[in-house]
C-alpha positions as CSV (number, residue, x, y, z in Angstrom):
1,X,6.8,30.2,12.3
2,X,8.2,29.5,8.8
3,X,11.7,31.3,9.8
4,X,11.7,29.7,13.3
5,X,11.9,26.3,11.2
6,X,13.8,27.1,8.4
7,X,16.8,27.9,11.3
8,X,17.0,24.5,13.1
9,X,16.5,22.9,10.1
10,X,19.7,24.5,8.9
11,X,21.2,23.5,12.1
12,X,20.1,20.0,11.6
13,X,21.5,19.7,7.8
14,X,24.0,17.6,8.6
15,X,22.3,15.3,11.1
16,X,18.8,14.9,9.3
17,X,15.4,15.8,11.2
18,X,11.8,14.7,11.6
19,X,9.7,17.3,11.7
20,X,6.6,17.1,14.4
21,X,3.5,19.4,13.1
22,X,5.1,21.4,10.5
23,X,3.5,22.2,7.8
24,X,0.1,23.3,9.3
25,X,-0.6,25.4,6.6
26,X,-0.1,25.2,2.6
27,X,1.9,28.4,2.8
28,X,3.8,26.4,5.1
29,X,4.0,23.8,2.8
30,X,5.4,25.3,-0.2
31,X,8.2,26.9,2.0
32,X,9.6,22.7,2.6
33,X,8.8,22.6,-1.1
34,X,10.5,25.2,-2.0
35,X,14.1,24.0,-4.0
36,X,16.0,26.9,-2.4
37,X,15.7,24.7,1.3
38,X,18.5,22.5,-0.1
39,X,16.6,19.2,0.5
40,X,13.7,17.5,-0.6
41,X,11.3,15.7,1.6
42,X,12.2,12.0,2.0
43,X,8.7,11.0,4.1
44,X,5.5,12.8,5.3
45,X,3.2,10.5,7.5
46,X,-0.2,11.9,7.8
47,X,-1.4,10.1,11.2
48,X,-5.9,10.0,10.9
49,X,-7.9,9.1,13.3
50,X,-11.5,9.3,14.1
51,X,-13.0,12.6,15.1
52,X,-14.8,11.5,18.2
53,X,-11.2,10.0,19.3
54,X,-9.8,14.1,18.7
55,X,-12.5,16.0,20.2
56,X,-11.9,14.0,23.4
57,X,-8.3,14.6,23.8
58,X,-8.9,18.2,23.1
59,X,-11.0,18.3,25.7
60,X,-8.6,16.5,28.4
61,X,-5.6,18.8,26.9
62,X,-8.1,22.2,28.2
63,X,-9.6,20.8,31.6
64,X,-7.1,23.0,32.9
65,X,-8.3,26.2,31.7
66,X,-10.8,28.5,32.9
67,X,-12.9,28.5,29.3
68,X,-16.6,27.5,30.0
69,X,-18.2,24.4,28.0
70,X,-19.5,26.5,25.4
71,X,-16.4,28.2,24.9
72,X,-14.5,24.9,24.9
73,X,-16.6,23.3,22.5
74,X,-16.0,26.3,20.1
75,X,-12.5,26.2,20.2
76,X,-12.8,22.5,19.4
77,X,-14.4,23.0,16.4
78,X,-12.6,26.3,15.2
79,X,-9.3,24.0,15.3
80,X,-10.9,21.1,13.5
81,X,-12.4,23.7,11.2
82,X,-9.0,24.8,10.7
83,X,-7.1,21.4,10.5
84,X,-9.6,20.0,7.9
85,X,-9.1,22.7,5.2
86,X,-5.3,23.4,5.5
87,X,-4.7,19.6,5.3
88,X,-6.4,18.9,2.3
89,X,-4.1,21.0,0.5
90,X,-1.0,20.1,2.3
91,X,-1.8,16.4,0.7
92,X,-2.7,17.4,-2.7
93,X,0.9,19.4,-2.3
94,X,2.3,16.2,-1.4
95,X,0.4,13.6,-3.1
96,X,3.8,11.8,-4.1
97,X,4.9,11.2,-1.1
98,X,2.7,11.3,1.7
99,X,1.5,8.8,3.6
100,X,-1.9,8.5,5.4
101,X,-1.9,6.0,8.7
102,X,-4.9,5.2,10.4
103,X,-4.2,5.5,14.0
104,X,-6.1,5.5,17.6
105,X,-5.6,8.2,19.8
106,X,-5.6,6.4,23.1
107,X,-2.2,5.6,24.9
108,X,-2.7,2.0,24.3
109,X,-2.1,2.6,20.6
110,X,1.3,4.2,21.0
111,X,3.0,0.9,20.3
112,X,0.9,0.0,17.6
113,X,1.2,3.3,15.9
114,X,4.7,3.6,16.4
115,X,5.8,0.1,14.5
116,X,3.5,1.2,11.6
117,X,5.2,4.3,11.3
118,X,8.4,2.5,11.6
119,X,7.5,0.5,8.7
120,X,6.4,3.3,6.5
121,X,9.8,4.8,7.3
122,X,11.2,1.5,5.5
123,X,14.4,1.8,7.6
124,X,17.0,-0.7,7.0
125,X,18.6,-1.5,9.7
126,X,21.3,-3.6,8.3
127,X,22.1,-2.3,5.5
128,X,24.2,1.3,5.2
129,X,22.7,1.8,1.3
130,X,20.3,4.6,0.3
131,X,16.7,3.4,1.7
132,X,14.8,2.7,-1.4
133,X,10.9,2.1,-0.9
134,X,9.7,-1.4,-0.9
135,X,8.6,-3.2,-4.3
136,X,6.5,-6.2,-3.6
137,X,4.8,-8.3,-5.7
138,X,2.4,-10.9,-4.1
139,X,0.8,-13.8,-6.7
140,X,-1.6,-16.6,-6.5
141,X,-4.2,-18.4,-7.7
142,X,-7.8,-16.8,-8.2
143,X,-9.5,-16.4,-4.9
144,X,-6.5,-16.6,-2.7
145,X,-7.2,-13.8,-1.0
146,X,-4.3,-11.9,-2.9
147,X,-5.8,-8.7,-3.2
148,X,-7.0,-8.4,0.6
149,X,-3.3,-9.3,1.4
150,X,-2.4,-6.3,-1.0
151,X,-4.7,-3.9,0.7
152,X,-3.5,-4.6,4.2
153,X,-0.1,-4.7,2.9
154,X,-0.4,-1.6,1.3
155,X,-1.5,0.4,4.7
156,X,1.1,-1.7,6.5
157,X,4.3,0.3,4.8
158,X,2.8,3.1,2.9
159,X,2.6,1.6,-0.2
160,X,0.5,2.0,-3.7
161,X,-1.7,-0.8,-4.4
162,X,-1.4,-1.5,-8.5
163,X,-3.9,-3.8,-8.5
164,X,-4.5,-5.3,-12.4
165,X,-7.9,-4.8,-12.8
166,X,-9.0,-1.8,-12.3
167,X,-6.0,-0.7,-14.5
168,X,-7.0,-3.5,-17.4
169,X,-10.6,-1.4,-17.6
170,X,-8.8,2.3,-17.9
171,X,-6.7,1.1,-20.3
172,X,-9.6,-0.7,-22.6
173,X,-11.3,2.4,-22.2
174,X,-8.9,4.5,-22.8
175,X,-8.4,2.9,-26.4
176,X,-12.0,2.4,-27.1
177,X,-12.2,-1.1,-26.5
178,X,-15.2,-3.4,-25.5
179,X,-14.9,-3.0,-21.9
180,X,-15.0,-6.6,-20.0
181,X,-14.2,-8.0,-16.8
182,X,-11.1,-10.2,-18.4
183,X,-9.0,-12.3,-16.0
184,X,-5.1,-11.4,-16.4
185,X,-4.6,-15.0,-17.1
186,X,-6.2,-14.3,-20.5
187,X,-4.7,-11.2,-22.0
188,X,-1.2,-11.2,-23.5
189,X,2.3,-10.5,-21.7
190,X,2.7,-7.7,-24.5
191,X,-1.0,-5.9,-23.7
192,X,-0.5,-6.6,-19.7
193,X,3.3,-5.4,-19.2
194,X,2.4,-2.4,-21.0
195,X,-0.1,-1.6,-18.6
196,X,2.0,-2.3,-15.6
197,X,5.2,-0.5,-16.5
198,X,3.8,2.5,-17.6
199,X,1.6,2.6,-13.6
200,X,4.9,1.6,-11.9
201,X,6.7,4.1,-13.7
202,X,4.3,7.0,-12.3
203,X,5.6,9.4,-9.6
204,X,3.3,7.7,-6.7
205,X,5.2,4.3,-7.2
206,X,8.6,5.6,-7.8
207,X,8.3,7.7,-4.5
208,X,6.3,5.9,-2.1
209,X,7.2,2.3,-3.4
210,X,4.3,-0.5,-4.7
211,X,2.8,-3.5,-3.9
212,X,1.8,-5.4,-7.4
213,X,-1.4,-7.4,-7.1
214,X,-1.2,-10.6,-8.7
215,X,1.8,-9.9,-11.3
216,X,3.8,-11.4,-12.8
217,X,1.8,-14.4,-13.6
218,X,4.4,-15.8,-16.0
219,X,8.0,-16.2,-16.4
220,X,8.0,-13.2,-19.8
221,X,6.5,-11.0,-17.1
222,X,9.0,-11.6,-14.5
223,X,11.7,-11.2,-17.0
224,X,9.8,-7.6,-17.9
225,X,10.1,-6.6,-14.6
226,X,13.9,-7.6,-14.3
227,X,14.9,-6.4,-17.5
228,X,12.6,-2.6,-16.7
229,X,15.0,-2.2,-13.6
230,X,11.4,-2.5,-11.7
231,X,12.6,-6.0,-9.8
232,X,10.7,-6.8,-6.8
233,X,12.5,-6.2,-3.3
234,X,10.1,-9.3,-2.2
235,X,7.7,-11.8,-4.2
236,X,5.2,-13.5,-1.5
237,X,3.3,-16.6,-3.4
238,X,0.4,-17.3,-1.5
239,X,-0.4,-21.0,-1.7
240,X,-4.0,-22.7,-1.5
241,X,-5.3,-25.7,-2.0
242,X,-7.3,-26.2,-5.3
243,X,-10.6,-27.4,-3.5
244,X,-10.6,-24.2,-1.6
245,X,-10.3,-22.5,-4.4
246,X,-13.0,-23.8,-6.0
247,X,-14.7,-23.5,-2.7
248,X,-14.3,-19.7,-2.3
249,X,-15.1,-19.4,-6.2
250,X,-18.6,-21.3,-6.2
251,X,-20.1,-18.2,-3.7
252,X,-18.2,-15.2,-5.7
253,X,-20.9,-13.1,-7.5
254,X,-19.9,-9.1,-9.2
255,X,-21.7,-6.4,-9.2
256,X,-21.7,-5.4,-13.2
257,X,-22.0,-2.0,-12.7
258,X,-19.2,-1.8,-10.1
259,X,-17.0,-4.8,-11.5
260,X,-16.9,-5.3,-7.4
261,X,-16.6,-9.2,-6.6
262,X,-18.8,-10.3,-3.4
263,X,-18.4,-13.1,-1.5
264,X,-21.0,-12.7,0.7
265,X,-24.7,-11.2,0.4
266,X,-24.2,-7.5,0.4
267,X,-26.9,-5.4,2.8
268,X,-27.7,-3.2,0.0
269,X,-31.3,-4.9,-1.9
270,X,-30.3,-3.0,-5.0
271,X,-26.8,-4.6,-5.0
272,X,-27.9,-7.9,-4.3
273,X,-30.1,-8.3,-6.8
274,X,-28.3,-7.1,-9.8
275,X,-25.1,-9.6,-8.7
276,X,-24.1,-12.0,-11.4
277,X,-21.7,-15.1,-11.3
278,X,-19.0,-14.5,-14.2
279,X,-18.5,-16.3,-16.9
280,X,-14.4,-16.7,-15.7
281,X,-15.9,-18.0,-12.0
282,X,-17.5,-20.9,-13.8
283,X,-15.9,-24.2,-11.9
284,X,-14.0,-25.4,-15.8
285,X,-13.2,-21.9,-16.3
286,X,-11.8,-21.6,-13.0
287,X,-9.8,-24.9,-13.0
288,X,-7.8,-23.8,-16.2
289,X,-7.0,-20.5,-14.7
290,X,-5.5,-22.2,-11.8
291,X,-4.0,-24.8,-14.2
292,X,-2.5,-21.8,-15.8
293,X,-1.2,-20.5,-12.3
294,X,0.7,-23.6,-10.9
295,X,2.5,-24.0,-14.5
296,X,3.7,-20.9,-14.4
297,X,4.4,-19.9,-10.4
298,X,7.7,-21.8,-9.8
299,X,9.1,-19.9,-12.8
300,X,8.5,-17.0,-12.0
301,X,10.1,-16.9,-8.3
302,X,12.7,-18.7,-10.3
303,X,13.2,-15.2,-11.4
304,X,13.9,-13.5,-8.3
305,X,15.6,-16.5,-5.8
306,X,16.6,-14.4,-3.4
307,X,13.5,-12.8,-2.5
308,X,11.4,-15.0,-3.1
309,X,8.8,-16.9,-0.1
310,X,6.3,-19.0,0.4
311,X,2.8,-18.4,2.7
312,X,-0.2,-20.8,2.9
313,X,-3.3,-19.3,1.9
314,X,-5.1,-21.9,3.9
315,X,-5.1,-19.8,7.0
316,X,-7.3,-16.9,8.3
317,X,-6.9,-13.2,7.2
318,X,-5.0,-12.5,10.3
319,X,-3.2,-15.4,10.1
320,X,-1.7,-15.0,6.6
321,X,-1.3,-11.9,7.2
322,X,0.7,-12.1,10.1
323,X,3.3,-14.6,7.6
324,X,3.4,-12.3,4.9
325,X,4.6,-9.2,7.6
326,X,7.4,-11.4,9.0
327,X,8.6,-12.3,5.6
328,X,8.8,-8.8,4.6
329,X,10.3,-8.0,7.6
330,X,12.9,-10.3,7.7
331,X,16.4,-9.2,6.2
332,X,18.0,-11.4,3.6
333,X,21.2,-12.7,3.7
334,X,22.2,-9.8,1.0
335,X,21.2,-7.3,3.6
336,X,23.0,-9.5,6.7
337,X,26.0,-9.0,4.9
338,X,25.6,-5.1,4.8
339,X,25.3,-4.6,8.3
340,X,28.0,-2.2,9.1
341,X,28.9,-3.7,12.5
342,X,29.4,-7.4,11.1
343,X,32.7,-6.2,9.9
344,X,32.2,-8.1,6.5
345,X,32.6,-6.1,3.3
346,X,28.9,-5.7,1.3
């Protein structure tokens, strides 16, 4: 199988390739790893879906055959057997730059499926530079429903999520500090730009591309990020109304031993009643960290005009994030101009 590949890859040097179900196999996977091929990998899309969903098109694919249901159902398992312990070391192979999509299996999904993959291709379409993966930064006020944008962002193009705080806590612990759950807003740009540029300088971000949750939150940070070569290719600012805010705030409550924030009653008794309001979440508290956010927001996109946007936070989930895809998506003018069929220089 290997040599089969390696020869129409060789065919294809010139035109480039996607590759459909190759590698199966970690053997297999070393051989496209290998530096002797001439290339390196520029995306690998792992496509999941649920097991139910695969057992049933298994089955439809050997109707056909003669096998009896016991046999069937064996070969259905040997193959899942299979698949599940090759892949696992395919992606740890991979880890830099592979991509997992969530996907259904029915033909109803195709369309769905294929603009997702489209997306974590990042193709550029008017623009005849390298393709370089996406950078976004997304900021707003506490409770703006930031990071939930940043998740479903994330999954959208195949990015890594840097999301502050989990990265605030390994870093305190890492240098035997008190470990607290401390709002961005209230450690320095020196301590917090540290923290950021040494994540977004790790293989995952430099290969798959990030999305940066909730940074910069002032103009030193933006002016970090320009001056570390690290500037966004978009910065969404999410905007909400301060009573909202204090609205979504007054029913947040974290989990201590988790540092997870709820906003609504978890199902787990245990959970529930060890949930605390933080001391940040108090409505003062709250109010100067959102003082701190509108003083410093316009700034910042002042740092990056020209890909810099606007989204109301006001909406529902969907809603927002529905804007926030169609602002990504949307070329700038910078990009217009690079179209190789506009017959304008770039």
């Amino acid at each position: 199988m290997i040599d089969v590949v390696q020869s129409e890859l060789k065919k294809a040097r010139h035109t480039g390739w996607v590759l459909n179900g190759f590698p199966r196999t970690r053997v297999q996977a070393q051989t496209l790893a290998n530096k002797e091929m001439g290339f390196c990998l520029d995306k690998i899309l792992l496509l999941n879906t649920g097991e139910k969903a695969i057992r049933e098109q298994y089955a439809k694919k050997m109707q056909t055959t003669s096998l009896g249901s016991s046999e069937k159902e064996e070969m259905i398992n040997t193959r899942l057997q299979q698949y599940q312990r090759h892949v696992i070391s395919i992606v740890e192979l991979f880890k830099n730059v592979v991509r997992q999509i969530e996907v259904g299996a029915g033909d109803d999904d195709q369309g769905f499926t294929y603009n997702i993959i489209k997306n974590n291709l990042h193709v550029r379409p008017y623009s005849n530079a390298p393709h370089r993966p996406s950078r976004i930064c997304i900021v707003g006020p506490c409770a703006s429903g930031r990071s939930t944008q940043c998740k479903l962002v994330a999954k959208q193009y195949g990015l890594v999520h840097v999301d502050l705080a989990p990265l605030i806590r390994a870093h305190q612990k890492a240098n035997s500090l008190t470990i607290e759950d401390v709002p961005p807003e209230f450690l320095s740009d020196e301590e917090l730009c540290g923290v950021v540029g040494r994540r977004l300088n790790q293989t995952d971000c430099l290969r798959k591309g990030w999305v940066l949750d909730g940074f910069p939150k002032t103009p030193a940070q933006a002016e970090f990020l320009r001056q570390s070569h690290l500037w966004p290719t978009r910065l969404v600012q999410l905007r909400i109304d301060e009573e909202e805010v204090l609205n979504r705030i007054s029913s947040r409550r974290i989990d201590p031993l988790t540092c997870m924030a709820y906003y609504r009653a978890p199902n787990s008794v245990a959970v529930r009643q060890r949930l605390v309001q933080a001391d940040f979440d108090e409505p003062e508290k709250v109010k100067e960290r959102i003082k701190l956010h509108f003083d410093n927001v316009d700034r910042v996109a002042q740092t990056f005009p020209m890909v810099s946007s606007v989204v109301s936070g006001n909406q529902e989930i969907t809603e927002i994030s529905k804007n926030i895809f169609g602002r990504l998506d949307q070329p700038l003018p910078t990009e217009l101009a690079q179209d190789p069929e506009s017959g304008e220089a770039p």
